[in-house]
C-alpha positions, 0 to 999 in steps of 0.5 A: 495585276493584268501586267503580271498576268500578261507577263506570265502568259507570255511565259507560258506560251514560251514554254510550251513553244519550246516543248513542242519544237523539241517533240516533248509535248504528250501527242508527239511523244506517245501517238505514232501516227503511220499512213501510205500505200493501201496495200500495207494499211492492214499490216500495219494495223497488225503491227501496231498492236503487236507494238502496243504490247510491247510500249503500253504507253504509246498509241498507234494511229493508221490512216485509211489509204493515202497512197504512197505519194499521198503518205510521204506528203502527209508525213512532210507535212507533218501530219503523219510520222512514218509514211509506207511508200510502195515506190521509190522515192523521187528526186524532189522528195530525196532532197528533202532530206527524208530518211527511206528504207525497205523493209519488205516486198510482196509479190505483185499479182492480177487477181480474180474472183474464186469463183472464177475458174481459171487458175493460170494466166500468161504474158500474152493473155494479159496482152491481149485483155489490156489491148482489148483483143480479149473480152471473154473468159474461157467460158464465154463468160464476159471479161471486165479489166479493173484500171488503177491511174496511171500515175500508180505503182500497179500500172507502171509495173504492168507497163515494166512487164514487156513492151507489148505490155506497154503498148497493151496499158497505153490502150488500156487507159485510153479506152472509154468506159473502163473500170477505174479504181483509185486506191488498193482497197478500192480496187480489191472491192472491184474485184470481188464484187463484179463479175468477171473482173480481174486486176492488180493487187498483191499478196500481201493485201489479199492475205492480211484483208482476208480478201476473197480474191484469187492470185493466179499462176503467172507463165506457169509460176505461183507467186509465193513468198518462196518463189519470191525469195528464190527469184522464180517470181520476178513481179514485187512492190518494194515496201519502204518506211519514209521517215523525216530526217530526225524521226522521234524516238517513237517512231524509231523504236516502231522501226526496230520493231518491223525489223525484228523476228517478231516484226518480220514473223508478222510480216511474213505471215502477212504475205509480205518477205523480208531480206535476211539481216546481215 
């Protein structure tokens, strides 16, 4: 008796060996799990459930933010499906044969409080509030710059911005005592909370999290998904789904669903533009 019972065992754990690597067992088939950048987590709740009535059968699991580096280990790692990256990826991540595609982009902007009564900013200001040669609004009011990494996608933007600007983030993040936010939903709360703050962020997280934050008018253009599309608005984050190189059939019909009119209507009403498809 214990011998057949050993012998089916065995059988048994064959079996279910075999269904797990060919992505048949119940968890994989039905639960998406999608995580990455934070500005895009709230759009992707949006969508899953837009997809969830579309597929009744499959259930949709967004992490909290992991960030885009975070977002494209975890789903190498096999802990997520579909990670939403807002950079491109990297060499050593191309090698691992990971599938990666843009799906939209969202003006990048510096954002204020809307009690804050300016409503426009330009290049050379933001020279000066990051080098440090500006503190105080026009007001008088005091001026609190909110820091993001400086491994992030927002600071290497600003830095992209101009040399001066470069040269204004360098001394940015050397001072002490700034105001440091790691993740984008840490950043917005920053920005709504303490007085006088500005920073980074984007449309598509300030329209899809409701935040009460202000974009401002960036040398006299007001970052839209028109301006964005018509080239007026030159700062963006490219949104990108990163997929392993055999995604499920799950996870490739949520990628359908993105790039769909109902997708890119979701997309476009959550501050974020997609391309015209071809």
């Amino acid at each position: 008796m214990l011998h057949f019972r050993a012998i089916a065992l065995f059988l048994a754990g064959l079996i279910f060996a075999s269904a797990a690597s060919a992505g048949l067992t119940e968890p994989v088939d039905n639960k998406l799990r999608i995580g990455g950048t934070g500005c895009a987590i709230a759009t992707m709740q949006t969508l899953g459930k837009a997809f969830t009535k579309i597929h009744p059968e499959a259930t949709v699991v967004i992490t909290p933010s992991l960030g885009s580096s975070g977002g494209i280990k975890a789903m190498l790692a096999g802990s997520i499906d579909l990670a939403i990256s807002s950079r491109d990826l990297k060499p050593a991540e191309r090698a691992q044969g990971v599938l990666a595609s843009e799906y939209a982009r969202t003006p990048f902007v510096f954002a204020v409080s809307p009690r804050n009564s300016v409503a426009a900013i330009t290049t050379n200001e933001l020279v000066r509030i990051y080098s440090g040669d500006s503190t105080l609004w026009p007001d008088g009011k005091k001026l609190r710059l909110v820091l993001r990494p400086p491994e992030e996608s927002d600071t290497d933007i600003v830095k992209s911005m101009s040399p001066e600007m470069n040269r204004a983030m360098q001394i940015a993040l050397a001072r002490e005592g700034m105001i440091r936010a790691i993740t984008d939903q840490d950043s917005a709360d920053k920005l709504e909370k303490i007085l006088g703050a500005i920073g980074t962020s984007t449309l598509a997280q300030i329209i899809s999290e409701q935040r009460a934050l202000k974009p401002l008018i960036l040398n006299g253009v007001t970052p839209s998904l028109d301006t964005l599309a018509e080239g007026k608005y030159p700062y963006f984050k490219t949104l990108l789904m990163v997929s392993s190189p055999k995604p499920s059939p799950l996870t490739q019909a949520f990628i359908a669903f993105v790039r769909s009119a109902v997708g890119r209507q979701i997309l476009a009403k959550n501050g974020q533009w997609a391309a015209p498809a071809k």
